[in-house]
C-alpha positions as CSV (number, residue, x, y, z in Angstrom):
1,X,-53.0,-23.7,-52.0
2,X,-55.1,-25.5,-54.8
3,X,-56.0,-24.2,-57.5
4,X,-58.5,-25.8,-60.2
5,X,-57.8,-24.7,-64.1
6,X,-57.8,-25.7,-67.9
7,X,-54.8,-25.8,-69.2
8,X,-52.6,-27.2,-72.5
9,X,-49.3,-29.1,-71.9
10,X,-46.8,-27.5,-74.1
11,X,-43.6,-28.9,-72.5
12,X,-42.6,-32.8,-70.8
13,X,-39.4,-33.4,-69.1
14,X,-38.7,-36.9,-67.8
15,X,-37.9,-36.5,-64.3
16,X,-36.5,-39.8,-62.4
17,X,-37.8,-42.6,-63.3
18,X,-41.3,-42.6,-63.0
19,X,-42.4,-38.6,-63.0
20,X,-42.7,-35.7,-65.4
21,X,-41.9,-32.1,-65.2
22,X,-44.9,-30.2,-67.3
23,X,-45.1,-26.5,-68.8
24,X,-48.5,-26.0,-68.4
25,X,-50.1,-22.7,-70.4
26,X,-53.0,-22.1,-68.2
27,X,-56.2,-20.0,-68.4
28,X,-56.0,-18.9,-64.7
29,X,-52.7,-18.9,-63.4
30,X,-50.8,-18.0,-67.0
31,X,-47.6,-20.3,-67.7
32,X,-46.6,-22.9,-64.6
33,X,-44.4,-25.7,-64.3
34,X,-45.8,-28.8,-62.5
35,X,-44.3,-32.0,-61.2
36,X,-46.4,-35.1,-62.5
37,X,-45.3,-37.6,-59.7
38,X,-45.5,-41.3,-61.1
39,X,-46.8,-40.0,-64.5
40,X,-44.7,-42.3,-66.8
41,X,-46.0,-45.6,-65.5
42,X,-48.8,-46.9,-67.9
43,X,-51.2,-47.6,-64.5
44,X,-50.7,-43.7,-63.4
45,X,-54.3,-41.8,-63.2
46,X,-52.1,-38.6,-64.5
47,X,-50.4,-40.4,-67.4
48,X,-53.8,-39.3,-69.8
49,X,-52.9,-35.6,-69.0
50,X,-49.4,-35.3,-69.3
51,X,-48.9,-35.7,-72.7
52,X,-48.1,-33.4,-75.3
53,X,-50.4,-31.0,-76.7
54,X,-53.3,-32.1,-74.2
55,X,-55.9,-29.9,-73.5
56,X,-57.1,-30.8,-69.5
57,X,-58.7,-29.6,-66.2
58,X,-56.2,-29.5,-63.9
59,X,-55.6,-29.2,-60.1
60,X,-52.4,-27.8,-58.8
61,X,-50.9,-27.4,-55.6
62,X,-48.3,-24.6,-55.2
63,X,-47.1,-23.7,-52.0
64,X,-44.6,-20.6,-51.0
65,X,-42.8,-20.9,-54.2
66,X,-41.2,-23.0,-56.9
67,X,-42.4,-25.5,-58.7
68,X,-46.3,-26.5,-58.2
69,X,-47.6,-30.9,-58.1
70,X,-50.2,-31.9,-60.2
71,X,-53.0,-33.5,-57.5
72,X,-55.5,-34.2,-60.4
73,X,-56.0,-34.1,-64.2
74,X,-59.0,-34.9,-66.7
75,X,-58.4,-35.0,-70.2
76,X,-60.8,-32.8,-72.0
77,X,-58.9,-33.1,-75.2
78,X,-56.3,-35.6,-75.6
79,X,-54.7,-34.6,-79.3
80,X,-53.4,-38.0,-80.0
81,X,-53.1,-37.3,-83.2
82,X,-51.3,-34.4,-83.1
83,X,-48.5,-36.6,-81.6
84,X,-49.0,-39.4,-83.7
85,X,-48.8,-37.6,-87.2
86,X,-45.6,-36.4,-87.8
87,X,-46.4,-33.3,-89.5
88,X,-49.1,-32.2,-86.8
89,X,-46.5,-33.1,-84.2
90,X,-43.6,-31.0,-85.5
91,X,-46.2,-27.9,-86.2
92,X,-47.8,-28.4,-83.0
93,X,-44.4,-28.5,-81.6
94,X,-43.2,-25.4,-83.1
95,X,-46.6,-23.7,-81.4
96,X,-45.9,-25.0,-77.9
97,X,-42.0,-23.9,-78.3
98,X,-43.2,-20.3,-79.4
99,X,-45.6,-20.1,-76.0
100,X,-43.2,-21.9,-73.5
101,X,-40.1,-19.5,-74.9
102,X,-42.3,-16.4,-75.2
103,X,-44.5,-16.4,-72.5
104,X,-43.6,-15.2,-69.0
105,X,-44.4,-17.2,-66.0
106,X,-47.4,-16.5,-63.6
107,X,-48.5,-14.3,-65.4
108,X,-52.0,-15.4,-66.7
109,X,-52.8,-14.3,-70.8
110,X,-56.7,-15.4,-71.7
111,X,-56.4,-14.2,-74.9
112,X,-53.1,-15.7,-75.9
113,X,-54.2,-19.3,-74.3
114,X,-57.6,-19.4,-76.5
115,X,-55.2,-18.4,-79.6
116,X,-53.1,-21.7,-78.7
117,X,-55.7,-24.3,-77.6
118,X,-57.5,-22.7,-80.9
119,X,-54.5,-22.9,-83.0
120,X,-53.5,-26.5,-82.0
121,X,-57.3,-27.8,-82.6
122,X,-57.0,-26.2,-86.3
123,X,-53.7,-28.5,-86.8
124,X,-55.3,-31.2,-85.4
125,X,-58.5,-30.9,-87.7
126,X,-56.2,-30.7,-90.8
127,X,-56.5,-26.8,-91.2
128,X,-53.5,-25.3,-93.2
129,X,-50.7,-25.9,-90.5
130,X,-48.9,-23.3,-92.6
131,X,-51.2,-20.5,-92.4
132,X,-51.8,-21.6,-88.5
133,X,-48.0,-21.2,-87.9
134,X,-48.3,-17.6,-89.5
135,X,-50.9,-16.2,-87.7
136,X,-49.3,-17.4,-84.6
137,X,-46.0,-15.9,-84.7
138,X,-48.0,-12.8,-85.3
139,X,-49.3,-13.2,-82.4
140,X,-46.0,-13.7,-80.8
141,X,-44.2,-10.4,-82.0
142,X,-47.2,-8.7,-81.1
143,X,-46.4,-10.3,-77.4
144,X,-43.1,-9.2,-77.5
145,X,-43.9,-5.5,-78.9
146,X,-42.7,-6.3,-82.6
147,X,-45.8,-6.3,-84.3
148,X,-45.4,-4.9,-87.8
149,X,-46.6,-1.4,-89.2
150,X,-48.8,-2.8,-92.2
151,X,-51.0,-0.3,-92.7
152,X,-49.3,2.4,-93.7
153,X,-45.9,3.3,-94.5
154,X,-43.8,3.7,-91.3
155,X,-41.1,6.4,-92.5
156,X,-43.9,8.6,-94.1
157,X,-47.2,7.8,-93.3
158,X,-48.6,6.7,-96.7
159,X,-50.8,4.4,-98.1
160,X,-50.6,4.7,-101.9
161,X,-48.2,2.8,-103.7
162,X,-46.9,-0.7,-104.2
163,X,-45.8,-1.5,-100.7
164,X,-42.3,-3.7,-99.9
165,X,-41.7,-4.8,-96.2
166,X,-39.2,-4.1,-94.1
167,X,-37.7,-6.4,-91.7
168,X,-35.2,-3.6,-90.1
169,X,-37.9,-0.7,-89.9
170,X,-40.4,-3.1,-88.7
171,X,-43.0,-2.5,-91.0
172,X,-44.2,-1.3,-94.8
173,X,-42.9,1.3,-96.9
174,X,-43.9,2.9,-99.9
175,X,-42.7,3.8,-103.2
176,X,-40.9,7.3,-102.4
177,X,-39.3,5.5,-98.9
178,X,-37.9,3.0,-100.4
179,X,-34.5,4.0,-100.3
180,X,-34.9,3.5,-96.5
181,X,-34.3,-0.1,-96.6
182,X,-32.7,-1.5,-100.0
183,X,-33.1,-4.8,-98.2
184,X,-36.9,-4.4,-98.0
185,X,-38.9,-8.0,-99.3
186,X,-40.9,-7.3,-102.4
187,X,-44.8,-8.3,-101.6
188,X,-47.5,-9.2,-103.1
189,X,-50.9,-7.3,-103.1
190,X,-52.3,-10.4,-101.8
191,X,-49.8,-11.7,-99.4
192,X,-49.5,-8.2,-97.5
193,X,-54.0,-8.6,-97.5
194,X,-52.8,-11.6,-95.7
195,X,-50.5,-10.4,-93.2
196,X,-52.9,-8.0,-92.4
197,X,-55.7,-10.5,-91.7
198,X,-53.5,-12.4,-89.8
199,X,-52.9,-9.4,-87.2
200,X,-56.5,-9.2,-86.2
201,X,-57.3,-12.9,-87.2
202,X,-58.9,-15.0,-84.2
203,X,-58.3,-18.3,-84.5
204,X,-61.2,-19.6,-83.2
205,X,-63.1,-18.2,-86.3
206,X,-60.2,-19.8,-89.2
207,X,-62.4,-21.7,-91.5
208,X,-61.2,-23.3,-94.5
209,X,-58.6,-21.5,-96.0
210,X,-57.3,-21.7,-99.3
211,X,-54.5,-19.9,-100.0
212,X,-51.8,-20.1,-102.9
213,X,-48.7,-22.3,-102.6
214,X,-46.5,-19.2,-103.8
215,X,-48.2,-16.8,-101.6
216,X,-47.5,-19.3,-98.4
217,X,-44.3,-18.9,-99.7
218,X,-44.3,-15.5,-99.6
219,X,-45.5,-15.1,-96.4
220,X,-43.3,-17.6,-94.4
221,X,-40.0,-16.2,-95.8
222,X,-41.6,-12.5,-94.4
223,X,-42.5,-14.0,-91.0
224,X,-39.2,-16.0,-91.0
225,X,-37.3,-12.9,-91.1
226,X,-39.7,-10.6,-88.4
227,X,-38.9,-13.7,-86.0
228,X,-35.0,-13.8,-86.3
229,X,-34.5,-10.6,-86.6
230,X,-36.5,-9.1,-84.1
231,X,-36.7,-11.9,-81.4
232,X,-33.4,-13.3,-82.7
233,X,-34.7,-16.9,-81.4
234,X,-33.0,-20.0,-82.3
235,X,-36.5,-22.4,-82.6
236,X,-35.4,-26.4,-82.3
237,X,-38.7,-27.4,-83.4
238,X,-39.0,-25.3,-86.9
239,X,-35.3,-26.4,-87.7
240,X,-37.0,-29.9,-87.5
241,X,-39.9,-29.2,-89.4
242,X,-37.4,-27.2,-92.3
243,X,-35.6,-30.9,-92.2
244,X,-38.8,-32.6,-93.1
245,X,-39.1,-30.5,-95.8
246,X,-35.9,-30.5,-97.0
247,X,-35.6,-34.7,-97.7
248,X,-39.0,-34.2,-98.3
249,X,-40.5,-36.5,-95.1
């Protein structure tokens, strides 16, 4: 059967010598793999839309079951530069990784798909990658039924008080809780205004932001920790990006 959708390439596998496997997050049909026959050679009419990051309209065929073929693909937005900058790569890789590792197959996700193609376009218009990344793996816990308690204190149900955030309990607590977690992150009145925003943010609507360096800080050591702890992950593409940072590429 054939079946015509947008989609965004979020994964390539070199397959043989001339074809490419693709991950495909699609509006329709949710998360597919697809075999790009003859897709590496430079003359290939699918070689446009099988590149990273590249937001298409695609036609599949999938048969009984297994892997689908990509018949046809038109470029709708190609992203070269998010594969030719090397910060917008390794963010928009990290964003891709998150959706291909995260996001069951077949199983379509509108909301989650506009929230990538939307995310990837802010990288790729020079938006705060870091902010983009944040608001993004909210996105993901929420997916995978992890999204924090920040508005109110989840051993007692208060909302006075300077708040701390705990990984373990999964959300904020107040002053009298806590002894609940000793380990809770101190946070700032205006990074946990953040966190919040980012739980109902969408991205589609993320203007210019301007946010303090030390408050980015802030808030990607508290995302950091909701990710490993709570989908224990091991992410290739933001171990990259922390070795760009750390000999300063």
């Amino acid at each position: 059967m054939l079946h015509r959708t947008e989609g965004i390439v979020i994964r390539c596998l070199d397959y043989g010598e001339g074809h490419i496997i693709l991950s495909l997050l699609t509006e329709q049909l949710g998360k597919v793999s697809v075999m790009a026959r003859g897709a590496k050679k430079a003359n290939s009419r699918l070689a446009a839309c099988a590149q990273p990051f590249t937001y298409g309209d695609y036609v599949i065929y999938r048969g009984g079951g297994g892997m689908g073929t990509l018949n046809q693909g038109e470029t709708l937005d190609s992203r070269r530069m998010l594969r030719e900058d090397l910060h917008k790569t390794a963010y928009s890789a990290y964003i891709a990784e998150m959706a291909d590792r995260l996001l069951p197959e077949n199983e379509p996700n509108s909301m989650l798909f506009h929230q990538l193609n939307a995310a990837l376009a802010a990288i790729d218009e020079g938006k705060d990658a870091e902010i983009v990344i944040a608001i993004m793996e909210m996105k993901m816990l929420a997916l995978a039924g992890y999204l924090p308690q920040l508005t109110e204190c989840v051993s007692c149900g208060s909302d006075q008080g300077e708040m701390r955030v705990s990984i373990a309990q999964g959300g904020i607590l107040c002053p009298r809780c806590y002894g609940r977690d000793p380990a809770a992150l101190h946070v700032t009145p205006a990074g946990l205004r953040l966190l919040r925003l980012f739980q109902r943010m969408d991205l589609r609507r993320l203007g210019a932001v301007q946010v303090k360096p030390e408050t980015i800080v802030e808030i990607k050591a508290t995302m950091r920790a909701f990710m490993d702890m709570h989908l224990g992950t091991k992410w290739k593409s933001r171990d990259f990006l922390d070795q760009m940072k750390k000999y300063g590429i």
